[in-house]
C-alpha positions as semicolon CSV with decimal commas, in nm:
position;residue;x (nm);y (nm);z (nm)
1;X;10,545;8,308;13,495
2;X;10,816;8,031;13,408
3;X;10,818;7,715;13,549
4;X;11,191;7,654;13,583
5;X;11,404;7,408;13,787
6;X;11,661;7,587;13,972
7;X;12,000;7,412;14,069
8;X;12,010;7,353;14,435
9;X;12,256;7,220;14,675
10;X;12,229;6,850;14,875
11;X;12,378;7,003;15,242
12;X;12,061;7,247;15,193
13;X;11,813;7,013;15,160
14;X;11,513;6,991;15,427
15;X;11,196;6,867;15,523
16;X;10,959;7,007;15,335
17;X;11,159;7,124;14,990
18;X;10,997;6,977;14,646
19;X;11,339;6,833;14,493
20;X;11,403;6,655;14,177
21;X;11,711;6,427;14,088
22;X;11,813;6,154;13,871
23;X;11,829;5,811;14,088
24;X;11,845;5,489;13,918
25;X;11,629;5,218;14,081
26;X;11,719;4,884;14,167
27;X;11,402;4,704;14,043
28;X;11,394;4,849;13,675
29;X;11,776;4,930;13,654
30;X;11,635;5,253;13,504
31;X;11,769;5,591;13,556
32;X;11,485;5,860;13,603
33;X;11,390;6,213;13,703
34;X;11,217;6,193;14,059
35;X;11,047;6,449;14,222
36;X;11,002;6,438;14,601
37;X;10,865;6,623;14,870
38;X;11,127;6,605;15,146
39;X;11,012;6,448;15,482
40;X;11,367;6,317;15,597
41;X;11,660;6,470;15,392
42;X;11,882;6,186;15,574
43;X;11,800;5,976;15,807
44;X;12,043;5,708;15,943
45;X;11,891;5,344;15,996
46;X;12,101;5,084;16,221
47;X;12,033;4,708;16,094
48;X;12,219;4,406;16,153
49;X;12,461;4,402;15,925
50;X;12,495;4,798;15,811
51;X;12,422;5,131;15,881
52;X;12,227;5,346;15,614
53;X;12,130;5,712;15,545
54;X;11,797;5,728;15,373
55;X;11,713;6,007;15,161
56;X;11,266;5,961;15,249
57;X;11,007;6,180;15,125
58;X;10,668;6,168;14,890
59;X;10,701;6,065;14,505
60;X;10,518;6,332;14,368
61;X;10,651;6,296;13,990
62;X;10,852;6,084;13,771
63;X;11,038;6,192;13,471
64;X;10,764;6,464;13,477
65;X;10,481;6,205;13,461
66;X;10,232;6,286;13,784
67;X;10,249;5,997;14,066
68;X;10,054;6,114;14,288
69;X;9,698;6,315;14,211
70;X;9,680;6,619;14,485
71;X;9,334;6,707;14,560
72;X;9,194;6,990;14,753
73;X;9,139;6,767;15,048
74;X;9,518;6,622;15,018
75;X;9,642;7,008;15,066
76;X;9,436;7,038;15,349
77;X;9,583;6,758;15,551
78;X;9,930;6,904;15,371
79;X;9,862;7,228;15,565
80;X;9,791;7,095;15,881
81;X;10,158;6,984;15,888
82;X;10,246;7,338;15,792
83;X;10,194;7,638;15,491
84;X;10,312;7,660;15,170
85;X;10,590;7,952;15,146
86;X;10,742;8,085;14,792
87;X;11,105;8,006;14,768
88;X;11,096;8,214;14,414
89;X;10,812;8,336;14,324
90;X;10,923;8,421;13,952
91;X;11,002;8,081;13,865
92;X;10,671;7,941;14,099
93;X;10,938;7,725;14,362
94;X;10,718;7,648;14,679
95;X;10,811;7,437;14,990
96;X;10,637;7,325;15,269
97;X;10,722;7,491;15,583
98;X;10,685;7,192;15,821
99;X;10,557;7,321;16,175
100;X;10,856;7,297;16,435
101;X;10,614;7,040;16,644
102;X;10,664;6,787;16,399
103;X;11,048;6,804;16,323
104;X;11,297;6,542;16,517
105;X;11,575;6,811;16,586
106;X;11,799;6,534;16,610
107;X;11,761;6,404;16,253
108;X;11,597;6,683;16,099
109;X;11,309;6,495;16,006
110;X;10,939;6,450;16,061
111;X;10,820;6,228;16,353
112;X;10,662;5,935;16,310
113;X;10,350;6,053;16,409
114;X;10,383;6,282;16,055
115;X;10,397;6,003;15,843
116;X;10,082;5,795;16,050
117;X;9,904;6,152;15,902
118;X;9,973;6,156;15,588
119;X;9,960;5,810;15,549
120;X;9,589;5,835;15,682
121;X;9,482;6,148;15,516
122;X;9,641;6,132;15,194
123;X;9,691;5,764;15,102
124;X;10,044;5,791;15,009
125;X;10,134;5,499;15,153
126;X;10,207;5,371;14,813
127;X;10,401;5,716;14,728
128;X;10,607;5,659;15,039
129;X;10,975;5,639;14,875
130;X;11,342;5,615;15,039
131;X;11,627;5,626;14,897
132;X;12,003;5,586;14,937
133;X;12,157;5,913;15,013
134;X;12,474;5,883;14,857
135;X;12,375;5,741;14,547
136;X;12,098;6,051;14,517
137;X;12,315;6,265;14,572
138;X;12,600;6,169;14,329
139;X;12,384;6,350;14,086
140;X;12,245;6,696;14,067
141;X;11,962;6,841;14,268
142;X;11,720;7,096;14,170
143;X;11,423;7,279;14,320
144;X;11,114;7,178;14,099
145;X;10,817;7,374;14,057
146;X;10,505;7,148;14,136
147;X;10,183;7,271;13,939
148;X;9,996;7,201;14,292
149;X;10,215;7,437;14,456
150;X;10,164;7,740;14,210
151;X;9,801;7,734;14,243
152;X;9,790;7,686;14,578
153;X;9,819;8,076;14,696
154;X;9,564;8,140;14,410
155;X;9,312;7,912;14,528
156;X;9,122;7,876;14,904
157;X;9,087;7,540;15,020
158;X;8,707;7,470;15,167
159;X;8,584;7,873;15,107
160;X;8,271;7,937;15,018
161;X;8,203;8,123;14,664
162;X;8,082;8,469;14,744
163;X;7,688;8,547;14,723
164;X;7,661;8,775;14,416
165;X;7,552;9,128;14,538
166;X;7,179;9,231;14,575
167;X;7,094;9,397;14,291
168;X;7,076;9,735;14,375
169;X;6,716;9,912;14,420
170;X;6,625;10,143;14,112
171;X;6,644;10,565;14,291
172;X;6,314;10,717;14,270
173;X;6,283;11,001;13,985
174;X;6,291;11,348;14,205
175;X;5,953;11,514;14,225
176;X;5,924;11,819;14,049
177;X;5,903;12,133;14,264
178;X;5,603;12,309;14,304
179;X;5,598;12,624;14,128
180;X;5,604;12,886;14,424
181;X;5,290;13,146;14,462
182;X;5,378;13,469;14,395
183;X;5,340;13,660;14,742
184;X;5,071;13,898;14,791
185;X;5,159;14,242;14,777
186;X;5,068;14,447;15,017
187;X;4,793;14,694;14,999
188;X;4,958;15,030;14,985
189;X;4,632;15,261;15,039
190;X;4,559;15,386;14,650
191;X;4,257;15,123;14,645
192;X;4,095;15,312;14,953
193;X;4,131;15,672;14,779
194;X;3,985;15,469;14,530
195;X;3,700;15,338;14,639
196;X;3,646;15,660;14,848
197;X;3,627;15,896;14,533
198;X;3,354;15,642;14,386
199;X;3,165;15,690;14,693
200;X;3,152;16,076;14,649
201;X;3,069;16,010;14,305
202;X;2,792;15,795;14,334
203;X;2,637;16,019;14,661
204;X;2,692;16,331;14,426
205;X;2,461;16,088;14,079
206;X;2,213;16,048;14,326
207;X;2,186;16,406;14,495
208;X;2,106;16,494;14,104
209;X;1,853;16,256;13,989
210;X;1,698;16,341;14,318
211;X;1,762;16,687;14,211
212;X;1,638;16,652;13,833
213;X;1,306;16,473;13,939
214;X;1,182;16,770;14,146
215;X;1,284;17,016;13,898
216;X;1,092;16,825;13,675
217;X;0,744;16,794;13,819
């Protein structure tokens, strides 16, 4: 699959997209690619002199440099706030589909209570970024594929590896069948003539020795 930036539009933007834009910073002066998760697309902050909209979110990347490490834990607390959901598939775009419960309907933002998590769970307190809306925006927006996000519906957080299968038990050779007997046939009654025509014989030998020996005294 490609892993391609597509061109996306600022009045689409919402909690939860993985955007990158150029934004140049006020403490380096330097114009850079960031890449942010979204957690308030604009939120408008009253102070004492001005009113701002703030563009807030996670630094995730800068000019393609990684700024903040996800581990398998970090997706974990990621996915209590919601589930990852393919925005194109082809060219491995994910966002994070932020449960309604912890959206400010007002301001289309996450609640407070969203940051105190992540702040807690992941550490991002240092990843924690705002910006000025307008100037972002002068510039270009894009949806950026985020190598945590394409392996994320490949790989299950906390599962346990499968136990390799039993090796199966060896089948027992088949016994050889027993030859069968041959049947007895029946007697059919020629023996008894048989043995009935020996008997006349052998009464008839000895009527003529007995015979013979008187003749012969």
């Amino acid at each position: 699959m490609a892993d391609k930036k597509l061109p996306y539009n600022w009045e689409r933007v919402s909690p939860g997209d993985i955007i990158s834009f150029k934004y140049k910073t006020q403490a380096t002066g330097k114009t850079k690619t960031h890449t942010v998760l979204v957690l308030n697309p604009a939120l408008i902050t009253k102070g004492q002199k001005r009113t701002s909209t703030l563009l807030c979110g996670i630094k995730l990347e800068e000019s393609n440099r990684v700024q903040l490490e996800i581990t398998a834990k970090q997706i974990a607390v990621f996915n209590t706030m919601g589930k990852s959901v393919a925005v194109n598939e082809e060219n491995n775009l994910y966002k994070l589909d932020i449960n309604q419960n912890k959206i400010q309907k007002d301001v289309k933002g996450v609640k407070p209570r969203a940051y105190n998590l992540l702040s807690k769970g992941l550490g991002v307190t240092g990843q924690y970024r705002t910006y000025d809306y307008y100037k972002a925006r002068a510039n270009s927006v894009y949806l950026e594929p985020i190598r945590l996000f394409t392996k994320l519906k490949e790989e299950k957080i906390d599962e346990k590896p499968k136990q390799p299968e039993k090796p199966k038990k060896p089948k027992k050779p088949k016994q050889p069948k027993k030859p069968v007997e041959p049947k007895e046939e029946k007697s059919t009654g020629v023996k008894l003539v048989d043995k009935g025509v020996e008997i006349l014989v052998d009464k008839a030998m000895k009527k003529f020795k007995a015979k013979s020996k008187k003749d012969n005294k």
